[in-house]
N, C-alpha and C positions, 0 to 999 in steps of 0.2 A: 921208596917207591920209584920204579924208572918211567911211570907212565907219561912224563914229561917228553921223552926219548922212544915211546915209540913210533915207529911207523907204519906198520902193519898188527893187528889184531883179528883173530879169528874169535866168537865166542858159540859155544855149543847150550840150546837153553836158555839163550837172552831171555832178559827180566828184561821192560818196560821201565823199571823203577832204578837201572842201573844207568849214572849219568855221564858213562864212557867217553863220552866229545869233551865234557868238563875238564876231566882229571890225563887226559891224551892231544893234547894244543896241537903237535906238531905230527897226528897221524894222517897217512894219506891213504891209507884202504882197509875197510872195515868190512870181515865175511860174519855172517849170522847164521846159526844152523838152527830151524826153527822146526818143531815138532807138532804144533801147534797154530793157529793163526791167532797172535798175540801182539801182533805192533798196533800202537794206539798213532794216533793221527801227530803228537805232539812228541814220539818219541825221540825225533833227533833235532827237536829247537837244544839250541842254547843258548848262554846267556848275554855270550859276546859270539861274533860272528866267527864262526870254524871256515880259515883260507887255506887249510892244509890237504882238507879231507876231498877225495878226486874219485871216489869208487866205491860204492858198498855194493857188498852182494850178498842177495838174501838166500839160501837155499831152504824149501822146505823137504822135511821129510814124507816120507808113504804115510806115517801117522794121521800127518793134518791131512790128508783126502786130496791132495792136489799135484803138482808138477809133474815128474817124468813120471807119477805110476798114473794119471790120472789126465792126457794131455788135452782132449776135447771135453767139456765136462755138458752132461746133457740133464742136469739136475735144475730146477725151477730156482728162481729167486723168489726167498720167502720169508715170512716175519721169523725176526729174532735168528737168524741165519747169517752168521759174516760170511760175506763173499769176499774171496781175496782181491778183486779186481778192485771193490771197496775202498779195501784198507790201503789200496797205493793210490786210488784215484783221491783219498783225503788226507795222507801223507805232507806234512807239515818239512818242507826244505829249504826253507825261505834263507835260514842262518848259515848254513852251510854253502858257503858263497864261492869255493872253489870247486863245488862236485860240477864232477862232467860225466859221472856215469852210477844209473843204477842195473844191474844183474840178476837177473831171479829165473829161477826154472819152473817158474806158476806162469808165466808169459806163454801164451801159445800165438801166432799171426796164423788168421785165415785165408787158406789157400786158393779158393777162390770168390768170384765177385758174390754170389747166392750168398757165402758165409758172411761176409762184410758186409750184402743189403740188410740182412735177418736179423741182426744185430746177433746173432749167433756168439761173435765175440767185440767185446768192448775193451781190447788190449789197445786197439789202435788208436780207439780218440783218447787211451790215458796217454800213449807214447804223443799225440799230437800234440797236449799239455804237458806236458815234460819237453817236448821241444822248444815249446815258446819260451821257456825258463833258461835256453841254453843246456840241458839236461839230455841224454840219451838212456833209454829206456830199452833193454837186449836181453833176451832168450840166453839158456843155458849153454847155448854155443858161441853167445855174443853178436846173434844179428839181432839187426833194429827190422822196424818197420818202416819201408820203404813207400810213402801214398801215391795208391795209383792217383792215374787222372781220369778226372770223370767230366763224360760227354757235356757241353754247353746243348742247353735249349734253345 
């Protein structure tokens, strides 16, 4: 097995139950092609700390309901309903001590201030917590979220 040796992995259909960071020490970017919304919050602990890994990027498909076919979503939050914003806002990255970037085309920034007061979208306060971790949190083109400034009382 050369997983010792790799540095890059793409996997199409990640399982949750596949322990990729384990058997790959010395990867530094890991792409996901996801069909589905299926990352569990615990899916990239390991068991000793990963300093290699610098990038994962998760793409979803038109299947799971989200990304480029789906970029403003005007659907309710509702029981028993993953939301993707969810599944990255409770995303477990604590081990992976050299990432400096996550990637996903389910990221949409709201373009104006009405969409950020409404809470229309909640990408910003995940990318706000991904920042404080040292983390960068980017759209399908690889921009971040940039925080306006808001008026002092």
């Amino acid at each position: 097995m050369h997983g010792g040796n790799l540095e890059g992995l793409k996997l199409n259909c990640f399982s949750g139950e596949l322990r990729v960071l384990e058997g790959c020490p010395r990867l530094k970017g890991l792409g996901l092609l996801l069909h589905k919304i299926n990352l569990y919050p615990d899916v990239f602990v390991t068991d000793k700390p990963h300093e290699h890994l610098s990038k994962i990027c998760i793409t979803f498909t038109c299947s799971a309901g989200i990304g480029s076919c789906m970029k403003e979503r005007k659907t309710a939050r509702g029981k028993g309903r993953v939301m993707v914003e969810d599944v990255f806002e409770d995303l477990d990255l604590s081990t992976l001590v050299g990432l400096k970037e996550v990637k996903t085309n389910a990221v949409w920034w709201p373009t104006t201030d009405k969409q950020t007061k409404k809470n229309a979208c909640y990408w910003p306060g995940i990318s706000d917590k991904y920042a404080k971790r040292g983390l960068r949190l980017v759209d399908e083109e690889g921009v971040h979220w940039v925080p306006r400034m808001s008026a002092r009382k």
